[in-house]
One Martini backbone bead per residue (centre of mass of N, CA, C, O) as a GRO file, in nm:
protein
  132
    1UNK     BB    1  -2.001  -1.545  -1.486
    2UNK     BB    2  -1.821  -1.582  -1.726
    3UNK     BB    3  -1.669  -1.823  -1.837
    4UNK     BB    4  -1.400  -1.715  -2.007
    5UNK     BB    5  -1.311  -1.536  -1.781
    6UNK     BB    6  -1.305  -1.762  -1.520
    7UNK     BB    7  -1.058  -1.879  -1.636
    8UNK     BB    8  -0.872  -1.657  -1.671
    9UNK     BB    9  -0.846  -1.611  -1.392
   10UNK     BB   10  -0.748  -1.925  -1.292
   11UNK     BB   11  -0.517  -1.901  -1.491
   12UNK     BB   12  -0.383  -1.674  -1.339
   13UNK     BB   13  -0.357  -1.771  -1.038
   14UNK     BB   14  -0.185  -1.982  -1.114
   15UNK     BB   15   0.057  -1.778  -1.228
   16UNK     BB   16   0.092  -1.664  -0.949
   17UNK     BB   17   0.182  -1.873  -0.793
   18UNK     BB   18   0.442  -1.917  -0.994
   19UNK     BB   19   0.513  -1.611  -0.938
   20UNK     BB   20   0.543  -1.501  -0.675
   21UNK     BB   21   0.815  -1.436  -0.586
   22UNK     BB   22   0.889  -1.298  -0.794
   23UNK     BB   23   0.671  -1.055  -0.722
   24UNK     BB   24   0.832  -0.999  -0.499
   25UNK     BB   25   1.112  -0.909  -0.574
   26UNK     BB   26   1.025  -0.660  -0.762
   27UNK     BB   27   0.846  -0.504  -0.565
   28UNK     BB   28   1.087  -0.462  -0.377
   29UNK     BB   29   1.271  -0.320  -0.586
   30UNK     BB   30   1.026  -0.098  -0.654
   31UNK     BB   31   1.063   0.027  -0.382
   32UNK     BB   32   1.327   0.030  -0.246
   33UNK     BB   33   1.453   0.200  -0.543
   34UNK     BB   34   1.210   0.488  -0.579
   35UNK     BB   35   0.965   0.394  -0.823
   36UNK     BB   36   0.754   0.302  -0.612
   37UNK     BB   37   0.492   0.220  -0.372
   38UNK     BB   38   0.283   0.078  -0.619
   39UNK     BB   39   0.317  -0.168  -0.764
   40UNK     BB   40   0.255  -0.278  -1.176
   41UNK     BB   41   0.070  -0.502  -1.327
   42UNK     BB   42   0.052  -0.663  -1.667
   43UNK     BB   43  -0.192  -0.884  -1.834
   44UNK     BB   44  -0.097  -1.021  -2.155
   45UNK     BB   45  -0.142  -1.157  -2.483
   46UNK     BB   46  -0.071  -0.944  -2.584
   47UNK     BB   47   0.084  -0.608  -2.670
   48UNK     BB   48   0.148  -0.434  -2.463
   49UNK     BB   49   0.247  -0.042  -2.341
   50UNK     BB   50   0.278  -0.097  -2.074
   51UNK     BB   51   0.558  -0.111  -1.957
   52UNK     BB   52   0.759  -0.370  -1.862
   53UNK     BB   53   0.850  -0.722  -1.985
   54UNK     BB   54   0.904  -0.997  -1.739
   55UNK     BB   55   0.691  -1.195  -1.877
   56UNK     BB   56   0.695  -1.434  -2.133
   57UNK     BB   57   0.456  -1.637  -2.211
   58UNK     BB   58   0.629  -1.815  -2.439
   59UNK     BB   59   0.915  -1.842  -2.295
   60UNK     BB   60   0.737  -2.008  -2.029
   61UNK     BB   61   0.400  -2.109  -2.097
   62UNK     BB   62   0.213  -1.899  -2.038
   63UNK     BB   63  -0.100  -1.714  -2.069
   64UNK     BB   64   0.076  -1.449  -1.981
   65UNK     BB   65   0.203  -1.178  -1.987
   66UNK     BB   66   0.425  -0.967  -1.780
   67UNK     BB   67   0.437  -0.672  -1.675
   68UNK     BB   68   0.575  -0.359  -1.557
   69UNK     BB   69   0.517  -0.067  -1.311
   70UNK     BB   70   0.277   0.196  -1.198
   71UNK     BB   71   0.080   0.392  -1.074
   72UNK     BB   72   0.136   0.653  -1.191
   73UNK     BB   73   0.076   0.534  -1.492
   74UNK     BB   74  -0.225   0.516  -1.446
   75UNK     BB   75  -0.294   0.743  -1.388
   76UNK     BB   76  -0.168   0.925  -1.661
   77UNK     BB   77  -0.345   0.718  -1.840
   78UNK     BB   78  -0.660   0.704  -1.701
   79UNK     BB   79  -0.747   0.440  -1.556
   80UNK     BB   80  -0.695   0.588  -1.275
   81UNK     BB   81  -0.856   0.771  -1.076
   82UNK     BB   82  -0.822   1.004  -0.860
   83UNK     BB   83  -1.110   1.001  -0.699
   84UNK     BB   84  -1.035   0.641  -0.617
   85UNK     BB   85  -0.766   0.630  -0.488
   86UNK     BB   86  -0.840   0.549  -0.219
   87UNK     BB   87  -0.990   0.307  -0.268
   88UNK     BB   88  -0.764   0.143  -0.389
   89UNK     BB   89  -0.547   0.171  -0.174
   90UNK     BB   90  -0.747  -0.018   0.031
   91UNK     BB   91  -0.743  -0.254  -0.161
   92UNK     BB   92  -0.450  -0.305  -0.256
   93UNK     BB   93  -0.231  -0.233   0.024
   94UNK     BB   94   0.052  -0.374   0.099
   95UNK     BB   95   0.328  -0.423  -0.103
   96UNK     BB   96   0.451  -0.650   0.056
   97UNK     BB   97   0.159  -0.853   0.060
   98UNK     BB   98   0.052  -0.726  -0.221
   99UNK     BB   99  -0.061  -0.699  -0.556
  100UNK     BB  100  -0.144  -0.574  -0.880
  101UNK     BB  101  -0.341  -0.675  -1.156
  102UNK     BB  102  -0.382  -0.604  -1.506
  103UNK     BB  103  -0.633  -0.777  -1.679
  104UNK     BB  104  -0.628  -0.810  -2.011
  105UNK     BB  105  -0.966  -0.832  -2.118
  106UNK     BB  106  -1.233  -0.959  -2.231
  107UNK     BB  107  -1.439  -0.772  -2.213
  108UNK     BB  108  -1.320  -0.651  -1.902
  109UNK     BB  109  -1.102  -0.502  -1.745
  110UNK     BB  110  -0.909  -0.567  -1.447
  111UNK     BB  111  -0.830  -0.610  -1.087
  112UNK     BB  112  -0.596  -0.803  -0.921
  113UNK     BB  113  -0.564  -0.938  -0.598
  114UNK     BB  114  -0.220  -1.027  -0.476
  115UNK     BB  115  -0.115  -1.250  -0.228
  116UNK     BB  116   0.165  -1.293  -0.057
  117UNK     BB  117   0.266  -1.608  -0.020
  118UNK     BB  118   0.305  -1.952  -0.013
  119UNK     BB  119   0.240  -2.124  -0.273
  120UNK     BB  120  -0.031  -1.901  -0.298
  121UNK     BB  121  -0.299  -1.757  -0.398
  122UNK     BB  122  -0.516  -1.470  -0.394
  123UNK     BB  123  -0.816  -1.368  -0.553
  124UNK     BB  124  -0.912  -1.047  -0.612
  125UNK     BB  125  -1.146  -0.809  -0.720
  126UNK     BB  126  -1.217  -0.492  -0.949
  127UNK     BB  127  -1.303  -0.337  -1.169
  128UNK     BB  128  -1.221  -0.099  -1.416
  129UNK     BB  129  -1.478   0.083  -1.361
  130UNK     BB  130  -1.439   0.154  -1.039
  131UNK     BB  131  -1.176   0.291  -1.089
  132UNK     BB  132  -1.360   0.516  -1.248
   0.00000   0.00000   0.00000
């Protein structure tokens, strides 16, 4: 793997850890909401225009921005192929113990998944490319 990658990934990782219960609360609020039943964030550095963003980088201190949004809007927007979907949602799990985190970094953006735990993050991956 790319070191400057796995580096963005550990950092990653780590922010997850420290924003769990909130991506879980956020994640609770817009299931339980009927806003969708598989929220998605976006993770980036730049201004991303995907989603609305509930961590500003800056004024936290942390590597990423993190955007919220919807499954519905990454079909929509043809990031995740309906042909894909059905495996993307077994890789995906239980939206109320897992969320999905689109982290947008060169060369290719990837799709990160954070198990909610107490105190620490597990990530899984899987390329953009894949769920196309």
């Amino acid at each position: 793997m790319d070191p400057i990658v796995e580096s963005q990934l550990k950092s990653l990782e780590a922010q997850l850890g420290e924003l769990n219960d909130f991506l879980l609360e956020v994640s609770t609020d817009m299931v339980d909401g009927g806003f969708t039943e598989h929220p998605m964030y976006v993770a980036h550095q730049e201004q991303a225009k995907i989603g609305e963003m509930i961590v500003d980088r800056d004024e936290f201190g942390f590597p990423f921005s993190i955007n919220a949004t919807t499954l519905e809007r990454f079909l929509e927007l043809g990031i995740l192929q309906k042909e894909r979907l059905g495996a993307f949602l077994k890789a995906y799990g239980n939206p109320k113990s897992k969320c999905c985190v689109f982290l947008m970094v060169a060369p290719e953006p990837q799709f990160i998944f954070h198990n909610f735990k107490n105190g620490g993050a597990a990530v899984g991956k899987s390329s953009a490319a894949a769920a196309q």
